[in-house]
C-alpha positions in Angstrom: 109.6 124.3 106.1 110.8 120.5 106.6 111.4 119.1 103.0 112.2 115.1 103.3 116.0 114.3 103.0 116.1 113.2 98.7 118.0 110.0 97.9 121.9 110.5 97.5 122.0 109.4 94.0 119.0 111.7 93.4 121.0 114.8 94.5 124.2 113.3 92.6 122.9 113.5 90.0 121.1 117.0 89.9 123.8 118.8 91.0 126.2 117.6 88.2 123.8 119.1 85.7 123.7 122.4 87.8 127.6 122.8 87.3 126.7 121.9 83.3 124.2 124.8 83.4 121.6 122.9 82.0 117.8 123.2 82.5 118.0 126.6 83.9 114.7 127.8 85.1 114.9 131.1 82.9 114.3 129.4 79.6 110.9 128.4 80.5 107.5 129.2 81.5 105.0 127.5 83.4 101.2 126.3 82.1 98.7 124.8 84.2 95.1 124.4 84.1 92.4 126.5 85.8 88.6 125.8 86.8 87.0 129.5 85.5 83.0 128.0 85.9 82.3 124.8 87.5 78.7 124.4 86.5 79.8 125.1 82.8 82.5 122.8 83.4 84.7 125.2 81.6 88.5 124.7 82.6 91.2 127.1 80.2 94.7 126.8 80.2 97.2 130.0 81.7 100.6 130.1 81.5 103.0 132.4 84.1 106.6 132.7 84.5 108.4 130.6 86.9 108.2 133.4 89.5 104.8 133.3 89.4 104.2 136.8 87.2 102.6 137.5 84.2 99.8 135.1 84.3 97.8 134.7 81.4 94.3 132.7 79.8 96.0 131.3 76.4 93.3 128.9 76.0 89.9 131.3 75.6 87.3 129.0 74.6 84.0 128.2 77.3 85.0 124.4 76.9 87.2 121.8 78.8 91.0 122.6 77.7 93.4 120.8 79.9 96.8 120.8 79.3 99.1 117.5 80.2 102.4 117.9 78.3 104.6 120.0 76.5 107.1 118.9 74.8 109.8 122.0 73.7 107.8 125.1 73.3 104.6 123.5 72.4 101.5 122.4 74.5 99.6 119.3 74.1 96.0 119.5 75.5 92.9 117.4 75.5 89.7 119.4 74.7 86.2 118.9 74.1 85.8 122.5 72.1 82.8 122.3 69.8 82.1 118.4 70.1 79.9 116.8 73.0 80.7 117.6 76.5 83.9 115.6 77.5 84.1 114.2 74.0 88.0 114.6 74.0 90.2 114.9 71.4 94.3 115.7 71.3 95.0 119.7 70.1 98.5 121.0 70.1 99.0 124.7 70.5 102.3 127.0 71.1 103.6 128.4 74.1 101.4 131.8 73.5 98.3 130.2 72.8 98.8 130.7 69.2 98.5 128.0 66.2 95.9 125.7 67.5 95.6 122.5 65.7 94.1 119.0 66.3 95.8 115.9 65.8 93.6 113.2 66.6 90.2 112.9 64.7 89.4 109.8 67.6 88.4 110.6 70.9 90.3 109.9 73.8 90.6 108.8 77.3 91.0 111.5 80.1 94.4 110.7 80.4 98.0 111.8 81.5 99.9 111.2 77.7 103.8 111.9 76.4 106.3 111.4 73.6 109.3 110.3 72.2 111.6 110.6 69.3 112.0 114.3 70.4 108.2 115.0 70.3 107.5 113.4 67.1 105.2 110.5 68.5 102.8 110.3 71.4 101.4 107.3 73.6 97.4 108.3 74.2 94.7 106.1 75.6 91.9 106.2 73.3 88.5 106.6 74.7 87.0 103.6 72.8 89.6 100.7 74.0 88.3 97.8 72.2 91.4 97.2 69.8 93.8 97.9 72.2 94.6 99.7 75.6 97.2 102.6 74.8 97.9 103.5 70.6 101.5 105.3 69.4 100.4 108.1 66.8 102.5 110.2 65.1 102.3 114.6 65.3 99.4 113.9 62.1 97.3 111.4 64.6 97.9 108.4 62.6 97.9 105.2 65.1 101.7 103.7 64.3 101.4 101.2 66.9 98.7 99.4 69.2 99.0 98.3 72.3 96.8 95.8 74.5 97.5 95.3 77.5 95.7 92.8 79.7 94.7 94.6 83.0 90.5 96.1 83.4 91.9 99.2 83.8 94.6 101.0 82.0 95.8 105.1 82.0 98.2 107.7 82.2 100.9 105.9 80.2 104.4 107.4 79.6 107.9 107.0 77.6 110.7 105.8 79.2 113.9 108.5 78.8 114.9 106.2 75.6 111.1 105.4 74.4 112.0 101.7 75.0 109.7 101.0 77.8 106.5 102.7 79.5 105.2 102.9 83.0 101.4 103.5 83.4 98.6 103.2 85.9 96.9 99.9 86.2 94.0 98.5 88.0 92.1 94.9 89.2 88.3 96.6 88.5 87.8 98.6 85.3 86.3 101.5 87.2 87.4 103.6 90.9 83.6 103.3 91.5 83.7 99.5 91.8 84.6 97.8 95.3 88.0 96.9 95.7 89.4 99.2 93.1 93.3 98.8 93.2 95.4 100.8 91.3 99.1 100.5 91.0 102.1 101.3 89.0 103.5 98.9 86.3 106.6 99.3 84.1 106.3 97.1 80.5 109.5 97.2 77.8 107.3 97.8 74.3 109.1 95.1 72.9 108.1 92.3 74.8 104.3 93.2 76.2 104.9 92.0 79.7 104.1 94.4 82.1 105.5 94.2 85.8 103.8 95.7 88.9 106.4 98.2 90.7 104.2 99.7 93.1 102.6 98.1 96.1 100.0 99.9 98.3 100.4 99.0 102.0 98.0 97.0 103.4 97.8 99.1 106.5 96.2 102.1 104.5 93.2 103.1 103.0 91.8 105.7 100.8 88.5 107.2 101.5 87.3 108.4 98.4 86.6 106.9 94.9 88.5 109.2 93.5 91.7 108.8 95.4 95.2 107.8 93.8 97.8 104.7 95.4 99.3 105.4 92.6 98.9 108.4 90.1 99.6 110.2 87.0 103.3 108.4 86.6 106.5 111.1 85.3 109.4 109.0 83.9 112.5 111.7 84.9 115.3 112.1 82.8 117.6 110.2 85.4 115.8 107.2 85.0 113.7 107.4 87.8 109.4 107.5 88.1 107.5 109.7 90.1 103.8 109.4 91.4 101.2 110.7 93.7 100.2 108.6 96.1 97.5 109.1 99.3 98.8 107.5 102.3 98.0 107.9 105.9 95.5 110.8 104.6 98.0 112.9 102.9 99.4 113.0 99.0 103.3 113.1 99.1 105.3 112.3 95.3 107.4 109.7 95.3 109.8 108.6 93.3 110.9 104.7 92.6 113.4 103.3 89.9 111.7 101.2 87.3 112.8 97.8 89.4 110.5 98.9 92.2 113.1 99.7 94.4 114.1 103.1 96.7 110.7 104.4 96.6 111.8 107.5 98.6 109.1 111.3 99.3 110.4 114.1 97.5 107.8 116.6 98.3 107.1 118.9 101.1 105.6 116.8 104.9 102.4 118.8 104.6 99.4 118.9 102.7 98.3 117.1 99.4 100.4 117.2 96.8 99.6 115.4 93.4 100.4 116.4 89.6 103.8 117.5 88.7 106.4 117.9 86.2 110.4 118.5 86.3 113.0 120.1 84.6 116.0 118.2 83.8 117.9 120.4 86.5 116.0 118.5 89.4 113.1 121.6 90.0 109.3 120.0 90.7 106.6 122.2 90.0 103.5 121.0 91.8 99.7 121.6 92.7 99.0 121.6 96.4 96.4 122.4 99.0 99.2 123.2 101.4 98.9 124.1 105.0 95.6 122.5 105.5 94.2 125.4 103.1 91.0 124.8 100.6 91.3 124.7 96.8 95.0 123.9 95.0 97.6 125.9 94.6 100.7 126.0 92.7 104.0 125.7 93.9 108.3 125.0 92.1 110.7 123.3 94.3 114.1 123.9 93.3 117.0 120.9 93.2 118.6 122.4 96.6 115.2 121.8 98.6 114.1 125.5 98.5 110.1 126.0 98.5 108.2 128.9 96.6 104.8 129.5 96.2 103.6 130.6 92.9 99.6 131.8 93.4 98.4 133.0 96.0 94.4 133.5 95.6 91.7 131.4 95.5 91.7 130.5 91.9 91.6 126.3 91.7 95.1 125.8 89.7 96.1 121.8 88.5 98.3 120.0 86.9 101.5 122.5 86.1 103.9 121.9 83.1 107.5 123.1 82.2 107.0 124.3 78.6 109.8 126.1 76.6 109.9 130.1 76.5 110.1 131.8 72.9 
């Protein structure tokens, strides 16, 4: 399979890690989301090694459970167990399922989150964004810090590697459903409340659905560098950009439809996909040399795949 050639500095850097032996694949485990009844609207979290064995439901509970981040060995989810459907609140859990606890007693936004200060505070969008558009909260849900930020449409903010700045989807209309809907990538330093648009979706293209992403669910990698989804001439690729805007450069397989994503610091992507013009999403690791693998192979709909620590 053709994998797109990666950006010198890009493989640089990865392979000097690889010599340092650090982010080895063995140390972690894999969690990801899965759609188990549709009309319920019940979605549970599994996790699976990184070969792709030993899957397992650590979630259990007829509700929507959706894991975005994990930070060490724990998983942070957004759930709507025993509130109002998609009434969403943050829940942390370890890496087995067990020790389930909420943090926030505020809903939130359906959001991509993450944290800094190794784990200890989160940037979330709360549901209700009158007083501002993203808050800080600490591991207890208190809001440290709010932020407003003046775009109609704000999500899926995260840290910078040092916590300084953030990058985060933002839009001209406050909903996709609205005509003319743009939404882009913008990079803002916390301490001055400026953001600055990085992303720029050509002209030439188009998405055909509402729900489609120019720019989504932003990862700030540990060299520095953002990655994103992004639908252009009818197929998701990820890219990755530096923070200036610059070298925006594919580093995901030529075929079909690839979106959410996470890394390890050794340069491996895990991914969702509908590859090879197939139904239904997949999931799938490419490692820092280029090499492909595919994970699951059924017709189970899988999303949104995180690197969490093994016990």
């Amino acid at each position: 399979m053709e994998i797109r050639t990666k950006a010198i500095g890009f493989i640089l850097f990865f392979a000097l890690l690889l010599l340092c032996g650090c982010g080895q694949q063995e140390n972690y485990r894999i969690a990801y989301n899965v759609l188990e009844d549709e009309e319920a609207g019940d979605y549970e979290i599994y996790i699976m090694d990184t070969d792709g064995k030993n899957q397992k439901n650590i979630s259990n509970n007829k509700a929507v459970d959706w894991v975005y981040y994990a930070y060490e060995d724990k998983i942070y989810f957004l759930s709507d167990r025993n509130e109002c459907q998609r009434c969403l609140y943050l829940y942390e859990m370890d890496a087995d399922g067990g020790n389930v606890k909420r943090i926030t007693d505020f809903k939130l936004a359906d959001s991509w989150f993450s944290s800094r200060k190794r784990g200890t505070e989160f940037i979330v969008r709360p549901k209700e964004a009158e007083d501002a558009s993203f808050y800080i909260i600490d591991l207890k849900g208190n809001i440290l810090e709010r932020i407003r930020i003046e775009l109609p449409y704000v999500n899926s903010p995260a840290f910078s590697p040092d916590g300084k700045s953030i990058v985060f989807r933002g839009a001209n209309k406050s909903s996709a459903l609205e005509p003319g809907f743009s939404d882009e990538l913008y990079v803002m330093k916390l301490s001055d409340n400026r953001p600055r648009q990085i992303t720029f979706y050509p002209e030439k293209d188009s998405l055909t659905a509402w729900s489609g992403y120019q720019a989504g669910a932003p990862r700030w990698r540990a060299d520095g560098k953002i990655t994103f989804a992004s639908r252009r001439n009818g197929n998701y690729d990820i890219y990755e950009i530096d923070e200036e805007g610059n070298g925006m450069t594919a580093v995901s397989p030529t075929e079909n439809n690839q979106v959410f994503h996470d890394w390890l610091p050794d340069g491996t992507l895990i991914f969702e996909a509908s590859m090879n013009n197939r139904d239904g999403y997949e999931l799938f690791m490419q490692q820092a040399n280029g090499t492909l693998i595919q994970l699951s192979r059924d017709s189970i709909e899988q999303y949104a795949p995180v690197f969490v620590k093994s016990h």
